[in-house]
Chimera marker file (.cmm) of the C-alpha trace (Angstrom):
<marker_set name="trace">
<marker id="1" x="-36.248" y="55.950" z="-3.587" r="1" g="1" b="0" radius="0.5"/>
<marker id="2" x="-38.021" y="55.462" z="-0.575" r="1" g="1" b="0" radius="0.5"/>
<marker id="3" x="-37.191" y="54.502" z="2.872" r="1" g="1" b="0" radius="0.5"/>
<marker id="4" x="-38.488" y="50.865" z="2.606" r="1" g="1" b="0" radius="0.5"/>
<marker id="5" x="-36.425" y="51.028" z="-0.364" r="1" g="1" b="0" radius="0.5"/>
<marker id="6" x="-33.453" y="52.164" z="1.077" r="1" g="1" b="0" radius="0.5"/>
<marker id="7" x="-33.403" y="49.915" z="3.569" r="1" g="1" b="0" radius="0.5"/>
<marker id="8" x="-34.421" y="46.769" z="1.495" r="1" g="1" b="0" radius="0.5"/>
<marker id="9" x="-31.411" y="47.657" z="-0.700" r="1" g="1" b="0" radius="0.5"/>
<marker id="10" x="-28.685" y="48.489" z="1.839" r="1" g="1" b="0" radius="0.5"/>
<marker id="11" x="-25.114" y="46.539" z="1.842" r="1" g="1" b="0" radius="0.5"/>
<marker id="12" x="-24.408" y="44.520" z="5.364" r="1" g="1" b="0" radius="0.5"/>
<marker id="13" x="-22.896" y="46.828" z="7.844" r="1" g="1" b="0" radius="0.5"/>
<marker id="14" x="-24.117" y="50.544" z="6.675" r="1" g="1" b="0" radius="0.5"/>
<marker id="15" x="-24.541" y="52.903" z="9.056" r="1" g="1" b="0" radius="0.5"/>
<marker id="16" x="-25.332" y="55.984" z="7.084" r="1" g="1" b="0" radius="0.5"/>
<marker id="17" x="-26.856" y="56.840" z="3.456" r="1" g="1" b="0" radius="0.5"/>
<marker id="18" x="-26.430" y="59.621" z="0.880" r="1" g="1" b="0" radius="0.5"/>
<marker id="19" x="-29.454" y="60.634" z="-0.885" r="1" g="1" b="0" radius="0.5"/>
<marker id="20" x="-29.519" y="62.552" z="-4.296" r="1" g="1" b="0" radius="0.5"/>
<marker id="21" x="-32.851" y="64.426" z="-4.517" r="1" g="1" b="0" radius="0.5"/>
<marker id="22" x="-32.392" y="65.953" z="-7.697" r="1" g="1" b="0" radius="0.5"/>
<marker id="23" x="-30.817" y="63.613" z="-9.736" r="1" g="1" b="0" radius="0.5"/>
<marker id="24" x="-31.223" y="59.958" z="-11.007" r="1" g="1" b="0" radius="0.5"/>
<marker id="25" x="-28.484" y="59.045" z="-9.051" r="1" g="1" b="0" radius="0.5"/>
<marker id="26" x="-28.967" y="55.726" z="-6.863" r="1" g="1" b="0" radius="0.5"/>
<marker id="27" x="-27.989" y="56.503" z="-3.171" r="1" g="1" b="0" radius="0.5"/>
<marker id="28" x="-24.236" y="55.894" z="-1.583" r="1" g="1" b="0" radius="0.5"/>
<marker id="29" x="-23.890" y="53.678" z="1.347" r="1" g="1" b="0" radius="0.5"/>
<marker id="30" x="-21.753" y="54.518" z="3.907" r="1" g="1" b="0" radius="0.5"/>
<marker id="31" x="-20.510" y="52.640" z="7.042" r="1" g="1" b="0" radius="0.5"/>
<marker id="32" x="-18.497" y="55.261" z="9.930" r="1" g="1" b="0" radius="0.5"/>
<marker id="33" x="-15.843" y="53.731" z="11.409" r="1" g="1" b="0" radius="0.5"/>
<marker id="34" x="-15.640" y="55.046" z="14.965" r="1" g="1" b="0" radius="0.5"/>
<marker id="35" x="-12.372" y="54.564" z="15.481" r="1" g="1" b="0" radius="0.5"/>
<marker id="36" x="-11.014" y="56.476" z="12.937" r="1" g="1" b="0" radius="0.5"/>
<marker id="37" x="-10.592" y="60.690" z="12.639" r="1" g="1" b="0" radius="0.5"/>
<marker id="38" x="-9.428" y="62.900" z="9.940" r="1" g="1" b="0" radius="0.5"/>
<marker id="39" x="-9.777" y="66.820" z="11.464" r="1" g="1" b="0" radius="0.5"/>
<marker id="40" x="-11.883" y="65.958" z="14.263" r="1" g="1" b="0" radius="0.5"/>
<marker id="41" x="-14.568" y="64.099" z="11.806" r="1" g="1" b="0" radius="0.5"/>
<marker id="42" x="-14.659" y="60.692" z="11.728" r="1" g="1" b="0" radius="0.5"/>
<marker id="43" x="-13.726" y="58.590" z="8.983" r="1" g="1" b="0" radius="0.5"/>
<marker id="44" x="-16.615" y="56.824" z="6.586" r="1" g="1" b="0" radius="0.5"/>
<marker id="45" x="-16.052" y="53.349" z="4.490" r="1" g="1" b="0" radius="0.5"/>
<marker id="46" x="-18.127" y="53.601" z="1.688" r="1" g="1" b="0" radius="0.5"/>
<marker id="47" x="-20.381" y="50.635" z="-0.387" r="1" g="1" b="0" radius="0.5"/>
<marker id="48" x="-18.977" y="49.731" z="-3.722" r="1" g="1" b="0" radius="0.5"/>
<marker id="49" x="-22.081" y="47.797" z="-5.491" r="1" g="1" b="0" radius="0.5"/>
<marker id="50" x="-19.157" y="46.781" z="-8.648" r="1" g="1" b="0" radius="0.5"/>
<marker id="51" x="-16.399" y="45.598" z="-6.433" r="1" g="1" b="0" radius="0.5"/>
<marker id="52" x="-18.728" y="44.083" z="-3.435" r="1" g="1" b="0" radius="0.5"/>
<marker id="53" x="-17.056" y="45.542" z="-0.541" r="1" g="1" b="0" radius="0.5"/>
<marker id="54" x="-16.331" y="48.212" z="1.544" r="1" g="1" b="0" radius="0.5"/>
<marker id="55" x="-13.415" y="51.241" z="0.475" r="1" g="1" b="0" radius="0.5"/>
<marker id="56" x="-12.154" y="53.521" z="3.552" r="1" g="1" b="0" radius="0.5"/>
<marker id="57" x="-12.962" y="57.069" z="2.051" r="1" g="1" b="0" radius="0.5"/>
<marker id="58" x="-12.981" y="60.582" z="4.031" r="1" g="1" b="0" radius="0.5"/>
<marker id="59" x="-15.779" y="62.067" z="5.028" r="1" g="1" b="0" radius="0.5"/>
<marker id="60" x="-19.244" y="62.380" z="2.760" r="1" g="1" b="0" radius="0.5"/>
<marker id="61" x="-20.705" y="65.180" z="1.684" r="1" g="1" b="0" radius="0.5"/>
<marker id="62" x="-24.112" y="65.847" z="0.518" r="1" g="1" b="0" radius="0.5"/>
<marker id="63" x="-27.301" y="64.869" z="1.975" r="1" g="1" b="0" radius="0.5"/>
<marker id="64" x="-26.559" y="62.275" z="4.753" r="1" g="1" b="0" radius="0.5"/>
<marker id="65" x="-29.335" y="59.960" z="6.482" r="1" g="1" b="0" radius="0.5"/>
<marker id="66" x="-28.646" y="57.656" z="9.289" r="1" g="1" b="0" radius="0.5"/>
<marker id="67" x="-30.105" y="54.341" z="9.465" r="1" g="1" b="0" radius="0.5"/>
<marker id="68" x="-31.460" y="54.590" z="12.618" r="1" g="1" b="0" radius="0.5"/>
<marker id="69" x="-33.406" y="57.773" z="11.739" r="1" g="1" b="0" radius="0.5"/>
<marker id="70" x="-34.523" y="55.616" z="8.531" r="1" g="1" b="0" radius="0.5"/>
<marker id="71" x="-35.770" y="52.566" z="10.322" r="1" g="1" b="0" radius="0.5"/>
<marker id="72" x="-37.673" y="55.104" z="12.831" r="1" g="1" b="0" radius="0.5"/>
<marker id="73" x="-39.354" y="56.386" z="10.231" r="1" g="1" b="0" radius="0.5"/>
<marker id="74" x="-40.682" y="53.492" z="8.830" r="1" g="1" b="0" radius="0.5"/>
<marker id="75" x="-41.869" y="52.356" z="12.283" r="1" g="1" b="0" radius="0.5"/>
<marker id="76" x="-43.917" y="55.329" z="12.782" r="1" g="1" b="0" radius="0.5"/>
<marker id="77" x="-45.466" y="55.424" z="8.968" r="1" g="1" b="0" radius="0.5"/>
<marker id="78" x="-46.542" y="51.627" z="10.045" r="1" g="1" b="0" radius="0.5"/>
<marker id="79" x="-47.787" y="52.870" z="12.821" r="1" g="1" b="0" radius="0.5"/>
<marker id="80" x="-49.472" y="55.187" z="11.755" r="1" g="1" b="0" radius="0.5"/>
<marker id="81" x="-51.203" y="53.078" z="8.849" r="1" g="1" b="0" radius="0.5"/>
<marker id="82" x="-52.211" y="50.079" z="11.447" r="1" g="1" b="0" radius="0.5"/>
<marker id="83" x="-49.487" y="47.975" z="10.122" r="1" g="1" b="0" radius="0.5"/>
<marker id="84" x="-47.608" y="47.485" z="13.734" r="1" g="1" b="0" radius="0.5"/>
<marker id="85" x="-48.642" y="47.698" z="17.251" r="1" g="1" b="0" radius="0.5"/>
<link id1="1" id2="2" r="1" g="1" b="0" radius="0.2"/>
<link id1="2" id2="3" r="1" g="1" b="0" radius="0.2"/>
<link id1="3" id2="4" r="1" g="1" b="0" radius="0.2"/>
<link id1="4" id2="5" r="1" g="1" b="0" radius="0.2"/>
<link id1="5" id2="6" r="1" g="1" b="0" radius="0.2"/>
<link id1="6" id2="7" r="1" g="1" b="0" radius="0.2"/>
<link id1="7" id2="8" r="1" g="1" b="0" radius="0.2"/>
<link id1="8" id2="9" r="1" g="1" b="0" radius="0.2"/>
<link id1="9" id2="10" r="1" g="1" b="0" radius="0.2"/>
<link id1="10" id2="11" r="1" g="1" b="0" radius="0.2"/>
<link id1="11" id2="12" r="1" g="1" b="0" radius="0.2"/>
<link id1="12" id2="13" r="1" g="1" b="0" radius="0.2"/>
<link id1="13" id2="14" r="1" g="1" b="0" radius="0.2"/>
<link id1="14" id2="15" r="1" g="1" b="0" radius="0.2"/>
<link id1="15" id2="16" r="1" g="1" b="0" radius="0.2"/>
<link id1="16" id2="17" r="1" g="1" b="0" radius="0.2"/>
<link id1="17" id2="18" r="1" g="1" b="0" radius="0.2"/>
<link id1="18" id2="19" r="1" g="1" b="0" radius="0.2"/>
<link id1="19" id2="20" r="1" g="1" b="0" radius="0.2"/>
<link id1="20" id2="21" r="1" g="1" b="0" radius="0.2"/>
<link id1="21" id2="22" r="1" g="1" b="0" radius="0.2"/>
<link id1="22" id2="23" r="1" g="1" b="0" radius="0.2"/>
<link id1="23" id2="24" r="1" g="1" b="0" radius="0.2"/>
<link id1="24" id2="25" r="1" g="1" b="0" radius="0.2"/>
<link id1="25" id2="26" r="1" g="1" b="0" radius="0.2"/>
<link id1="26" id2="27" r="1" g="1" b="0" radius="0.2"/>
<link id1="27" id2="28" r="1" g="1" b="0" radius="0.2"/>
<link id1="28" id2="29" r="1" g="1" b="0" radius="0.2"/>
<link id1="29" id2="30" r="1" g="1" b="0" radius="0.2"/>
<link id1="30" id2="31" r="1" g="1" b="0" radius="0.2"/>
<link id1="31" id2="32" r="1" g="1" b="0" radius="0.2"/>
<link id1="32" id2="33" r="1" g="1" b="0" radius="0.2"/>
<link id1="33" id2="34" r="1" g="1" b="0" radius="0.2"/>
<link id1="34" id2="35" r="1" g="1" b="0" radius="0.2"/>
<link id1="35" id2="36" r="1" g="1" b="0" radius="0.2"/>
<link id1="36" id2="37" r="1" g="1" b="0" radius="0.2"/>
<link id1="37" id2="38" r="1" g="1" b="0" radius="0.2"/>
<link id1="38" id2="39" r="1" g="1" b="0" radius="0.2"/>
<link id1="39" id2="40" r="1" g="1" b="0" radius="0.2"/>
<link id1="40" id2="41" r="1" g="1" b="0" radius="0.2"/>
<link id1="41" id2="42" r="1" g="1" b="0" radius="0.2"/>
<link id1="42" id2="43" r="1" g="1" b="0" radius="0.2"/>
<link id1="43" id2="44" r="1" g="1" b="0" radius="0.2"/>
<link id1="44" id2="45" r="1" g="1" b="0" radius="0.2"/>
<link id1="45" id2="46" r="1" g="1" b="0" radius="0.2"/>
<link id1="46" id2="47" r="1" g="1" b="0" radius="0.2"/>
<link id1="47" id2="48" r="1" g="1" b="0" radius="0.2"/>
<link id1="48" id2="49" r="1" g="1" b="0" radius="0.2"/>
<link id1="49" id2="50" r="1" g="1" b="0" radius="0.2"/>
<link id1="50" id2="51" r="1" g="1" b="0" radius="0.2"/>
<link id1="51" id2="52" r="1" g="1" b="0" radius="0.2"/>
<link id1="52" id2="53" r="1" g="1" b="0" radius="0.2"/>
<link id1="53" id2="54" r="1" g="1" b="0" radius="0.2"/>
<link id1="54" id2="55" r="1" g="1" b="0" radius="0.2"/>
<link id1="55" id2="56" r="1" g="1" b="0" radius="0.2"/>
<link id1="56" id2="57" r="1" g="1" b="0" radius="0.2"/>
<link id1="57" id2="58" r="1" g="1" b="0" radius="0.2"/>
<link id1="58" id2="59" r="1" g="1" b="0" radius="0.2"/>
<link id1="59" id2="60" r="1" g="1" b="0" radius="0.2"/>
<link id1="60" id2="61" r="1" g="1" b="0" radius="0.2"/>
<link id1="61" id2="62" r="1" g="1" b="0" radius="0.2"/>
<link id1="62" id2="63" r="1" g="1" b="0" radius="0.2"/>
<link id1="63" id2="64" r="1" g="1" b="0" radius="0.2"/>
<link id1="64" id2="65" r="1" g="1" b="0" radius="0.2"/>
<link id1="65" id2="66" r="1" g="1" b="0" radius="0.2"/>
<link id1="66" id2="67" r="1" g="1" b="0" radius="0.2"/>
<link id1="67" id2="68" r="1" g="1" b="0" radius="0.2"/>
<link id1="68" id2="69" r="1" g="1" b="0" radius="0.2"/>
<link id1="69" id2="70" r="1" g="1" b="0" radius="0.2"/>
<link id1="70" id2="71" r="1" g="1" b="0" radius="0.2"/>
<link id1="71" id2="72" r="1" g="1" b="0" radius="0.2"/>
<link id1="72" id2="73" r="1" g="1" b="0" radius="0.2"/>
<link id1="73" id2="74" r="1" g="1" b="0" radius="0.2"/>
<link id1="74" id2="75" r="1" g="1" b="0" radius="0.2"/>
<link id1="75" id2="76" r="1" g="1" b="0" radius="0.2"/>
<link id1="76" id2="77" r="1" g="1" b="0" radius="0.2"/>
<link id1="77" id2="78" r="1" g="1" b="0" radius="0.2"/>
<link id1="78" id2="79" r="1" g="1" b="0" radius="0.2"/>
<link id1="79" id2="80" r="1" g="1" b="0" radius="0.2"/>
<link id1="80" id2="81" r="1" g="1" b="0" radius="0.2"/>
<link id1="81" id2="82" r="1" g="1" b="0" radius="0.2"/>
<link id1="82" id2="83" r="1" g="1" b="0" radius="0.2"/>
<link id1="83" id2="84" r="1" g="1" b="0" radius="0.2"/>
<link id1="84" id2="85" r="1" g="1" b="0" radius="0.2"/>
</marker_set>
């Protein structure tokens, strides 16, 4: 999946993304709540596409992206193809 993809197809509200490289798995959606902590870590709601809604769940594991590192990137491949100023 791509990063245009991943944001195109991201619930309301998520913060962070889990990306399976290796396997046809479609990504997890994550939102942190920043008010929560479990062992000094903080606490992640994650995106459930079959109920709609957000679950609190500990913390992910795996290969996490943030959204704000996502959308950066897409910025700077636009740039860099003339698509934005």
């Amino acid at each position: 999946m791509t990063n245009q993809e991943l944001l195109a197809n991201a619930p309301e509200g998520w913060t962070h993304v889990e990306v399976f490289e290796s396997a046809p798995v479609p990504p997890k959606y994550w939102r942190r709540d920043n008010k929560s902590y479990l062992g000094g870590k903080f606490i992640y709601d994650k995106w459930s596409q079959r109920h709609n809604g957000w679950f609190q769940a500990v913390s992910p594991t795996g290969n996490m992206r943030s959204r704000s590192d996502i959308e950066r990137i897409v910025y700077l491949e636009s740039v860099l193809k003339g698509e934005a100023a």
